[in-house]
Structure formats: structure tokens, C-alpha cells
N, C-alpha and C positions, 0 to 999 in steps of 0.2 A: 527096830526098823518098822516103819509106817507099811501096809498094804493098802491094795487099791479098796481092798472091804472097807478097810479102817475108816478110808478117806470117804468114800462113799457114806459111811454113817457120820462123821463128820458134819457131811454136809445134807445129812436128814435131823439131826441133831435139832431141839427142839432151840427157838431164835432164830432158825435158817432160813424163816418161810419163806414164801412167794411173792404173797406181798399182804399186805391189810388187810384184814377179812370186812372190815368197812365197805370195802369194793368188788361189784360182782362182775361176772362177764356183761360184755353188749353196751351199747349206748345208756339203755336204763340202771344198769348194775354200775358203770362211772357214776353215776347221778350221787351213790355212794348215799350217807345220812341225809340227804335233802333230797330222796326219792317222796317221800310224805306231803313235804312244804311243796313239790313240784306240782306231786295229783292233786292237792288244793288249791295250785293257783289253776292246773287245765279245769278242774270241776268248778272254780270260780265261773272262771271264762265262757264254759256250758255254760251256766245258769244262765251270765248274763246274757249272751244271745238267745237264750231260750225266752228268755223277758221282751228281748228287742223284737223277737218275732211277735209274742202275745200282744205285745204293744201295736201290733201293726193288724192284729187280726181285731184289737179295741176300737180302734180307729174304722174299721169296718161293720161294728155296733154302733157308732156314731153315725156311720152313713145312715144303715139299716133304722135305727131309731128316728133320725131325722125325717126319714121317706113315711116314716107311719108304718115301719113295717116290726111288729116285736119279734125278739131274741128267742127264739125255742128254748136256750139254753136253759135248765130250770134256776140254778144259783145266780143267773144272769137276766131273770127275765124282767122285775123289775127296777132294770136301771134305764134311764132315759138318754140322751143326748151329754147333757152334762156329765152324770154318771160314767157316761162310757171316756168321757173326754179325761176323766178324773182319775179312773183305771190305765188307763191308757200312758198320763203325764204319772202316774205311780210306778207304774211297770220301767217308763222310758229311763226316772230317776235312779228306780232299782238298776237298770241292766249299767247304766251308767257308774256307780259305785260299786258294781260285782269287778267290772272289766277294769276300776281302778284297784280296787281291793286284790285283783290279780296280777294286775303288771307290781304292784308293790312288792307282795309277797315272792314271784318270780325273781325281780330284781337283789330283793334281799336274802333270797337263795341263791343267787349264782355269785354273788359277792362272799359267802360263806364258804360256799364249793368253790370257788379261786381260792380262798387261802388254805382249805384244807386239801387242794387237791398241790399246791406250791407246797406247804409243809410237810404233805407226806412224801413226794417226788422227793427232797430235800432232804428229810431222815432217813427215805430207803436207799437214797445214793450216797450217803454217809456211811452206811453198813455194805454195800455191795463192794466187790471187787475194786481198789483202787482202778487196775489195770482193764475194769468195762469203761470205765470214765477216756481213757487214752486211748482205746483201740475204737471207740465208736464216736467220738469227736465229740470237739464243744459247737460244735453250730449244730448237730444234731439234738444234743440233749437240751440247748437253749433252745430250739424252735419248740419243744416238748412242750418244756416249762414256761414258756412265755405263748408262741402263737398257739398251741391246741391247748393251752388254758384258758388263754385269751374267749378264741373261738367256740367251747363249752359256754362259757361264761357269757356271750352274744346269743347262743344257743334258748340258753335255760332263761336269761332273762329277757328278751324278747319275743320269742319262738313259741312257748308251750303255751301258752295262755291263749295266743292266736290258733295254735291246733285245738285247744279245747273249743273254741270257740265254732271253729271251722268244721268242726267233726258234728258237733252237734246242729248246725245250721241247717243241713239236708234231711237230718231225723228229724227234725221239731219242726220243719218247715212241712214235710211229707204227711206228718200225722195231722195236723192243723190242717193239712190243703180235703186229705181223707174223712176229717169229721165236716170240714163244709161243701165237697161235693168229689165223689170218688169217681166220678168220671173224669174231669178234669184232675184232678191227683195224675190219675193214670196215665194223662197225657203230659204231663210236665215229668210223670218218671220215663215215659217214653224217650222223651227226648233229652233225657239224660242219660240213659239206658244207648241210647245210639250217639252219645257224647264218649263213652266210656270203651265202647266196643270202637273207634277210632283212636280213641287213645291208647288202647293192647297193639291193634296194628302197627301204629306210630314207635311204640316202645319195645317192638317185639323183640328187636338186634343190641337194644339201649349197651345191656353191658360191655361187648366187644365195640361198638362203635366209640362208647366214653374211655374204655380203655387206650383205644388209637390215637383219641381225639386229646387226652391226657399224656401218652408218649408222646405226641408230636409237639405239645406244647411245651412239655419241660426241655424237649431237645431245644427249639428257638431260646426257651429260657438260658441253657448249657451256652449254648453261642455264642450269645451277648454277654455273661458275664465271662466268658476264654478272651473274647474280643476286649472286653474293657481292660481284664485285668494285664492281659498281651499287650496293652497300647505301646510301650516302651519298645516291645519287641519288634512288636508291629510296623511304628515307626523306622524303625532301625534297620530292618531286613527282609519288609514285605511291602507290595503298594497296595496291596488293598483285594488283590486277583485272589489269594488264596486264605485269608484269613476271614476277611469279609464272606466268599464264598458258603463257608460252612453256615453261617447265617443266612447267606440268601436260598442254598440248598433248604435248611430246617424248614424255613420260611414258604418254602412251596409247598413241602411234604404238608407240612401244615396246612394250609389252601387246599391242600389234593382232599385232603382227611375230613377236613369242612364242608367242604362240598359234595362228597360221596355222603356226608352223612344226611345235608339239607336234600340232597336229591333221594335218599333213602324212604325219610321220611316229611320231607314236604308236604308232599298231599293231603296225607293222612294228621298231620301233626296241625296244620290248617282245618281242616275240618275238626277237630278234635277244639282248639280255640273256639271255633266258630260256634259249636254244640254244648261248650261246655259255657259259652258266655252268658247274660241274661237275656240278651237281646234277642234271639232264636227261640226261648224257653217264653219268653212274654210273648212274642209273635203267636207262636203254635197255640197257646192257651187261650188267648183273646181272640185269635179265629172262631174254634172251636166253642169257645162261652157264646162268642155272638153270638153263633149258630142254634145253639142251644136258648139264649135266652129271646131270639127269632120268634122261636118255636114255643114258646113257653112252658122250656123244660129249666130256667135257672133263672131267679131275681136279680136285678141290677146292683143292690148290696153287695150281693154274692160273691158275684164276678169281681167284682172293684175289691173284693178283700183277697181273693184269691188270684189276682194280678200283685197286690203289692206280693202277696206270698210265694208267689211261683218263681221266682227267679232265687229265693232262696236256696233250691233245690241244686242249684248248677254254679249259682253267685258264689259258695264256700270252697267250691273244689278249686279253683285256679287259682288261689291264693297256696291251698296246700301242693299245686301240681307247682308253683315256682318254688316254693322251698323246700325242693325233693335238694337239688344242690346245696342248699343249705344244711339239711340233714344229711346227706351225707359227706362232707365235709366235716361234722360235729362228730361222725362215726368212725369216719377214719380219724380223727383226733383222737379221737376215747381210744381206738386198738391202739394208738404207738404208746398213749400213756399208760395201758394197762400192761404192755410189751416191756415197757422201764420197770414199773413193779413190780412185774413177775421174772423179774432177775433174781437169781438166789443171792443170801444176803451171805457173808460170810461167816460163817458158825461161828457160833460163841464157845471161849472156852469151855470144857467139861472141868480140866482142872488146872484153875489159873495158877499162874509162878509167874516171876519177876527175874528179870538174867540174875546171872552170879556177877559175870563180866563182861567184856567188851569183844569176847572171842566169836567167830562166825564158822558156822561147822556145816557140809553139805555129805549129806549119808547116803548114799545111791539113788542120788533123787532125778526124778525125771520130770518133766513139765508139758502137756500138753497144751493149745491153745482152744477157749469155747471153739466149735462148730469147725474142728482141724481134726482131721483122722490119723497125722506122723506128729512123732516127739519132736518138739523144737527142743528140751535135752533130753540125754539117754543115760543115767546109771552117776552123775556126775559126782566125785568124791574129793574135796581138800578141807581143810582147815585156814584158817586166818586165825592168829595167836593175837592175843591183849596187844596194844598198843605199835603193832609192823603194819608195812604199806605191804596190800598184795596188789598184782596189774594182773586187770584181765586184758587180752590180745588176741587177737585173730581175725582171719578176714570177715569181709561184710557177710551179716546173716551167720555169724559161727555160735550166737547166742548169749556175746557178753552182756547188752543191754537186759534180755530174761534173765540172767544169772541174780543182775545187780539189782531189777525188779522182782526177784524174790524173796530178798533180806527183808525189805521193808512190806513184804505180804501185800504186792500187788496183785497176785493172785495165790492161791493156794497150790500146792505139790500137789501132782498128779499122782506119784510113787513118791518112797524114800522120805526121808525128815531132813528139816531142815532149822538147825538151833542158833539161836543166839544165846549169847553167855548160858551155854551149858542146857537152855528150856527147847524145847520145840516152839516154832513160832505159834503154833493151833492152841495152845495152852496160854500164852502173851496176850494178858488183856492189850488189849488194842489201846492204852493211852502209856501202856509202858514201853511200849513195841516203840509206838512215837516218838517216846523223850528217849529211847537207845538209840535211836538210829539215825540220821541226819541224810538230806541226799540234796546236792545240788547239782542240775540237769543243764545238758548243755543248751539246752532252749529253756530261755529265761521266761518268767512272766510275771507283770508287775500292774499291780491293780490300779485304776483312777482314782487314787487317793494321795496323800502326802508321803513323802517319802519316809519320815518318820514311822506313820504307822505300816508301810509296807515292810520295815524291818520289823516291827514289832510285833507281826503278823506270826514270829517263831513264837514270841510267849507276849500276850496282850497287856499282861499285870508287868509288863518292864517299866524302868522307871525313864526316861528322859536322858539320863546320864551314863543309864546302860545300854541304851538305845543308839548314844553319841564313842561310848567306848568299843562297841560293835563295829561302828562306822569304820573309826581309826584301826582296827585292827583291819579290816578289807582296806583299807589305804583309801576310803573315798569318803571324808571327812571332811578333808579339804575343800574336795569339791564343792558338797553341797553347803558348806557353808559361803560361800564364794556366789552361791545365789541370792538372786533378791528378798526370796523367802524362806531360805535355807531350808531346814526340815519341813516346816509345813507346804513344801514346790510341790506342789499337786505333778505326778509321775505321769499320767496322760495313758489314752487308753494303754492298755500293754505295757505301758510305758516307753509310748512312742517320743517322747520328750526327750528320751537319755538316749546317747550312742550302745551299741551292743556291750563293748568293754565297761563302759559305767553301768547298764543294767545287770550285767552279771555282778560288778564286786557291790551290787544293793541287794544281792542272793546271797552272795559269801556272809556278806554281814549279816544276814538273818540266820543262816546257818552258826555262825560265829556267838549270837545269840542265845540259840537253842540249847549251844553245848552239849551236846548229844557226843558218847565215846565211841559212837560208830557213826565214822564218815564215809559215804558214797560219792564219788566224784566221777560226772560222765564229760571228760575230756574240756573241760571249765573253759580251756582259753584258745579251744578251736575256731574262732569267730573273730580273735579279737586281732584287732593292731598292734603294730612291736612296741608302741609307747604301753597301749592297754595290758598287753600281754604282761612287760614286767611288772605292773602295777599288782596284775592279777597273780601271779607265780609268787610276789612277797605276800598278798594277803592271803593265797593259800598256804604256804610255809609258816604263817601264822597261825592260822586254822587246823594244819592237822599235827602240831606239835603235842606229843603226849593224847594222840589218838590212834585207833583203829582205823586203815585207810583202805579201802576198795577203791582202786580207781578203773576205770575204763577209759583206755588208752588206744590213741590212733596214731600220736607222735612217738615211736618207740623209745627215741633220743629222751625222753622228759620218767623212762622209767627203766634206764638202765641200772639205777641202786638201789629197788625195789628188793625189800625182803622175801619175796618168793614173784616168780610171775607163771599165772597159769595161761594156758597157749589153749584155745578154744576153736574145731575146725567140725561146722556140721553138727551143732549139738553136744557133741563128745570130747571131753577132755582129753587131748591129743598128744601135751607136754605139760611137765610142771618144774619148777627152777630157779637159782638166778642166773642171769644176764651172761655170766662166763661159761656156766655150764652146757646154756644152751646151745650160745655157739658152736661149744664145742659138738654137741649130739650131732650137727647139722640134719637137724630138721626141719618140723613148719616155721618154725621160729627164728633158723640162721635164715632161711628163703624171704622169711618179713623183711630180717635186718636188712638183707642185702638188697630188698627192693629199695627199701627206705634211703639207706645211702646212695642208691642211685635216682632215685628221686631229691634227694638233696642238692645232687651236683646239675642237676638243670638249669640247664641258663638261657636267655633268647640270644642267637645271633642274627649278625647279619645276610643280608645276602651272596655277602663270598664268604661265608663261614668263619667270619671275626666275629671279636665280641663285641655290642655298642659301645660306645664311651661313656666312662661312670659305672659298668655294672663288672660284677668282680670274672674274673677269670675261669 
């Protein structure tokens, strides 16, 4: 018998990790193998604004040259007009091929990092948990895999090359204004220096007010998609006073949340634009040059080079002040995919075995759920022998769906062991485990492809004819030949193209495929029509002949000749039996039956307590 130590090493067991060691914490640790390629396209980007500025301080040796006036600089002093024009059109060429040399390199980094950050996401949720995949959704883990890949990938190859650029603009702009006149330097860091101190004030609440401003947003989002997908209901039972409502509530909260926060920081975030723009930063500087070259403390060269320069200082930052949202956005993408990878993966065996047979054995085993503090089971103990039906039963929430998601090691024992044909699952390589065990779910799902290959989805190397004998045994053969493209009928999303009762027996038949000697079955033909139903009830009688059967049962009537049925109430094996015996205990299990047949004998009447016409007695 398994302990909880056991289980715990288990799952420290070397294979289990976290996730990739490729990938570190934070925005820059996602960047993962193309952290390198990235700091060379932001160090491109530097340069080449570093060039675009030189370029503009050349242009200002052109003026200087032109007036008769020579360059102190000593590597610079004998160049003329042309000279300077020549450096200048070099520099411009250069900063020009850095900045494409960087968006390249960016772009074909983040084209890299989408597929290695798609292919790792994809291998580590192949090793994790069946049952993380069910319990945290597919629209979750698609927005993962597709928009915060996506958005990394807008990220990296748009974005860094522009921060390199932008970071360096204010430095290389600041030293260049400092070697040609550090009084004016001082006044263009002034007034960026009182650009930046309106911007703290403006930011000071940012986090709680973006937190607000992001609740109330995604409430209006909640609204409209209740209201859309409600429309039937809507239509049917409401005018519009209460459903609508909740939308036009979100919708104010929203407005309230916006405006506190524009009245918040208004002011300050207005002057913060205004200080941080050129146009204040050229102002101030060419006041103060007049003034100075008035007086004849600065040459007219001078000024005109340290006007194109000055707005450098202030010009970088509002580009990086708009894609602070951008960045964050790319941040909070990177935590939820580093959250998916840091899923423990499920240990690999220490010592692989292969079933003997088809038996399914449960040894005091209990089940906790991640991030649950009580057993959904406690202590559970039966057997299923080679080739008998066992029925789990019990009311909602009594744990038969856990029971039947632990056969197939949707998640691992919390306590206890748990064996198929005679091995412990923890020991089951994971492609043997596969081809023993079979499960078909009462909520179907069928891919946008052909129906052919949706069956063939149980073993891909089938042939056509095995594919078609599959069919026939689910009894839906017929059908799909009866279509215009018969096997290759493209299923449609879900397989929204097929009724519930035909999607299901295109399950059975994959199942039927598989051939697997351990069948799970969650209540197959609770969904379906009484034509579908017997359709379904012969291609399962097809299906589980000469197998191991687990079913999960809600019809009690459909497993009165079940070779044992265990009775499940609260996690805890509560009865176990068959069908005469239980009755006779009168237990949880004669209380089901008797609900059940009174649920059977339900009928609508009329209003003087007859029965319609047409409906039975």
C-alpha cells in the first residue's frame, strides 16, 4: 500500500519538473533561448539612434562650417561643409540599416519563440495531469497558447528594438547637448526633470486605479457575452428590464471608475504630456540660447545644433510612456504561461510494468483535488475482475466521475494504490495505460476534420476498412455513408454538423477502434433520442462484449444486471452488490431505486388531473 511519503516522492521523482529550465521567471526569463537575439536587436536599435542623433549633431558642423566658423573638435577639425554633409548622409545610412538590422533580427526572434514557446506549452501539457486540462478549461488554456503567445510575439518583434532605441535617445542625446554647451544641457534636463516629477504624481494611485479600471471592464465584458449567449432566454422570459440591466449597471460602474480616475489624474497627467513633449523642451532651450547668444555667451551654429538635439531628451520617453500597456500586457501573458509550465508534470515511472489483465483494483485509496483541503474519496476498496460490468451509482457529487478519472490516471492517488491488471498505475508507462483502458465521456468532442479521421484519432496507422468496420459496429455506418462525402464529411467545429446521438456513436466507434480491455463508460446515452438511444445501447452491446466494463450510471434501470454495483455517497464506498441484494439491504441504493421508479411513473396532466390524449397512463 502506497503512502502519502511514497506519493510525495513520486512526484519529486526526477521527470516531474516544473517546467523547462529553458525558461526563467519575469517577462525577460519567458524570452527563454532568444534572450541573446533580443539584446541584439535592443543594442542594434541603440546604436542606431545613437547614429541618428550624430547625424543631426553633423548637420550642425555643416552649419558651423558653412558660417566660417571651425569644429574644435580635434578628429573633426579638418572637415569642411561637404565633409560634414558626407558624415552626416553616413551616419543617417548607418542608423538606417542598424534599425532595419533590428526589426529583422526581432521579428525572427519572436517567430522562434512562438513556436518554441507553442511546442513547449504542448509537450508539458501532454505530461501533466490529464485532469489539469478538465478542471481549468479549454478556453483557458487556448487563450494561453494562442493570445499570450500571440501577444509575446507582437511583443518581442515589434517592441524591443523601439525600447532600445528610446532608452538610448535621452542618453546620447544628454551627452551630445553636454559636450556642446552644458548650460543649455541643463536646461533641456530641467524640463524633463519637471516632465518626470508630474509624471510620479499622475502615476502615483496607477496600480489600484488600473486594477478598478480592469474589474470594471471585464464585468461589462461578463454582461454582453450572459446577454448574447442568453438571447433565447432572453427572448423567451425577459423584455429587456433585467437582463439588459446588468449591462447597463457594469456600464456605469465603468463610467464611475473612468472618471474618478481622469479626475484623479488629469491635471497632472496633462502636464506630464505637455513637459514630456518636444515642443516645451524646444521652447525653453531657444529662449534661453537667444538669450545667451544676445549676449555673446553661444554661436548661432551652436544653438541650431542643440535645438535639433534638445527635444531628443523628452522626444524618447512618450513613446516608452504609451507602451507601458503594452508591456504590461506582454507580462501578464508571460505569468499565466509560466503558471501552465510550472504544473508538475506527472512522474515518470521508477519501475515500468505492463497489466497482466483487464482487472481494475482500488486499495484504500483516497483522492484529493489541487488547491482542495477535504477528500473528494476517503479509503475507497473493490475490485473489477477480467471481463464483468461494474456500475458506479450514487447521488450528485458522491464521486463516481473521480473514481472512473482515476483508472485512466487523470490524476494521481493522493493515498492508497491503485492497479490495473495487477501493476499500480505510477509504474504504467503512460502509452500502456492508453491502449488498456478506453473511456468514452458523456460529453462528446469531435474535431474539424473528417469523420474518418475523427475515428481514426483512437490509432492513426488504421486502415480505411478498419476505420469503416468500427463505424458498423457503433451502428453509424450507415449514416455516414448516406452523406454526400461520406467519410471525408468534414465534422464541423465540435462537431456541430452531427446531432448529439450521431456524435456520440462517432465516439463509440473510436473507442471500438482502440480495442482497449478496459472500458469506461460515463452514462453514453444520456443526451440521446429514443431512436438514437437504441442505436447507441446496440453499438455499446457491441462494444463491451468480451470486456472490462465501468460504467457510470444515472439510469439505474440500464444496470440492473451488472456483475457487482458499487453505491458511492460523499466520497465513501457506502454499498457494494448486485441489484437483488441491494434491495434487499434497503439502503442508499433501494432509496435511489425507489426515487428512480418514481421518477419513471411521471406524467404531465391536465388541468382536472387527467392525462392528455396520446400520453400513457
Amino acid at each position: 500500500m502506497a503512502t502519502k511519503d511514497s506519493d510525495m516522492a513520486r512526484r519529486d521523482a526526477p521527470g516531474s519538473g516544473v517546467s523547462s529550465p529553458a525558461f526563467g521567471r519575469g517577462l525577460w526569463g519567458i524570452l527563454g533561448p532568444e534572450r541573446r537575439a533580443i539584446g541584439v536587436a535592443m543594442g542594434l536599435g541603440a546604436v542606431g539612434m545613437a547614429c541618428a542623433l550624430c547625424a543631426a549633431a553633423a548637420l550642425g558642423g555643416v552649419v558651423a562650417t558653412l558660417g566660417g566658423r571651425a569644429v574644435e573638435v580635434p578628429w573633426l577639425a579638418g572637415l569642411g561643409p561637404w565633409g560634414f554633409g558626407a558624415l552626416a548622409g553616413g551616419l543617417i545610412a548607418a542608423s538606417l540599416g542598424l534599425r532595419t538590422a533590428a526589426f529583422t533580427l526581432s521579428h525572427l526572434a519572436a517567430f522562434r519563440l512562438e513556436q518554441t514557446l507553442r511546442s513547449e506549452l504542448a509537450a508539458h501539457l501532454a505530461r501533466v495531469p490529464l485532469g489539469y486540462a478538465i478542471t481549468t478549461g479549454s478556453g483557458a488554456l487556448s487563450k494561453v497558447m494562442q493570445d499570450d503567445v500571440r501577444g509575446l510575439h507582437a511583443f518581442v518583434a515589434d517592441s524591443t528594438p523601439i525600447v532600445g532605441r528610446n532608452v538610448a535617445a535621452p542618453l546620447v542625446s544628454l551627452i551630445l547637448l553636454v559636450a556642446l554647451d552644458w548650460r543649455l544641457a541643463l536646461v533641456a534636463l530641467g524640463v524633463f526633470a519637471a516632465g518626470m516629477t508630474a509624471m510620479n504624481l499622475a502615476m502615483r494611485d496607477y496600480a489600484t486605479l488600473r486594477t478598478r479600471y480592469d474589474t470594471a471592464r471585464e464585468a461589462i465584458q461578463a454582461a454582453v457575452i450572459e446577454f448574447v449567449q442568453a438571447m433565447p432566454v432572453v427572448r423567451m422570459f425577459d423584455d429587456g428590464t433585467t437582463s439588459f440591466r446588468r449591462y447597463h449597471d457594469a456600464l456605469n460602474r465603468f463610467r464611475e471608475v473612468f472618471r474618478n480616475w481622469v479626475l484623479a489624474t488629469g491635471t497632472a497627467g496633462r502636464i506630464t504630456q505637455s513637459l514630456l513633449s518636444p515642443t516645451p523642451t524646444l521652447l525653453v532651450v531657444a529662449a534661453v540660447g537667444s538669450l545667451l547668444l544676445a549676449h555673446g555667451g553661444l554661436d548661432f551654429p551652436t544653438l541650431v545644433t542643440v535645438l535639433i538635439l534638445s527635444t531628443g531628451v523628452a522626444d524618447a520617453l512618450m513613446p516608452l510612456m504609451w507602451m507601458n500597456e503594452f508591456l504590461r500586457k506582454a507580462r501578464a501573458g508571460a505569468l499565466r504561461i509560466q503558471q501552465v509550465l510550472a504544473v508538475p508534470a506527472l512522474p515518470e515511472p521508477r519501475s515500468p510494468a505492463r497489466p497482466a489483465d483487464a482487472s481494475v483494483s482500488f486499495e484504500a485509496v483516497s483522492f484529493r483535488y489541487p488547491e482542495r483541503t477535504d477528500n473528494a474519496l476517503e479509503a475507497i476498496n473493490f475490485t473489477v475482475a477480467p471481463g464483468t460490468v461494474t456500475a458506479l451509482v450514487g447521488p450528485s457529487g458522491a464521486g463516481k466521475s473521480t473514481v472512473a478519472r482515476l483508472i485512466p490516471r487523470f490524476w494521481d492517488v493522493s493515498a492508497g494504490t491503485l492497479r490495473v491488471g495487477g501493476v499500480d498505475v505510477r509504474d504504467c508507462p503512460p502509452e500502456a495505460l492508453a491502449s488498456q483502458v478506453a473511456f468514452v465521456f458523456q460529453d462528446t468532442f469531435l474535431f474539424h476534420d473528417s469523420l474518418a479521421n475523427n475515428i481514426r484519432l483512437a490509432r492513426p496507422e488504421a486502415t480505411q476498412a478498419e476505420v469503416e468496420a468500427a463505424a458498423r459496429a457503433a451502428r453509424i455506418h450507415d449514416f455516414i455513408t448516406a452523406l454526400p462525402d461520406g467519410y471525408q464529411t468534414i465534422a464541423g467545429d465540435r462537431g456541430t454538423r452531427l446531432s448529439g446521438g450521431q456524435r456520440q456513436r462517432i465516439t463509440i466507434a473510436r473507442a471500438v477502434l482502440r480495442d482497449a480491455p478496459i472500458l469506461i463508460l460515463d452514462e453514453a446515452t444520456a443526451f440521446a433520442d429514443p431512436e438514437n438511444e437504441a442505436l447507441i445501447v446496440a453499438a455499446l452491446a457491441e462494444l463491451t462484449r468480451g470486456r472490462t466494463v465501468i460504467v457510470i450510471a444515472h439510469r439505474l434501470a440500464t444496470i440492473r444486471d451488472a456483475d457487482q454495483i458499487i453505491v458511492l455517497d460523499q466520497g465513501r464506498l457506502a454499498e457494494r452488490g448486485r441489484h437483488p441484494d441491494l434491495l434487499a439491504a434497503d439502503g442508499l441504493y433501494a432509496r435511489l431505486w425507489r426515487l428512480h421508479e418514481q421518477a419513471q411513473g411521471w406524467a404531465l396532466r391536465t388541468p382536472d388531473g387527467g392525462v392528455p390524449p396520446g400520453a400513457p397512463p
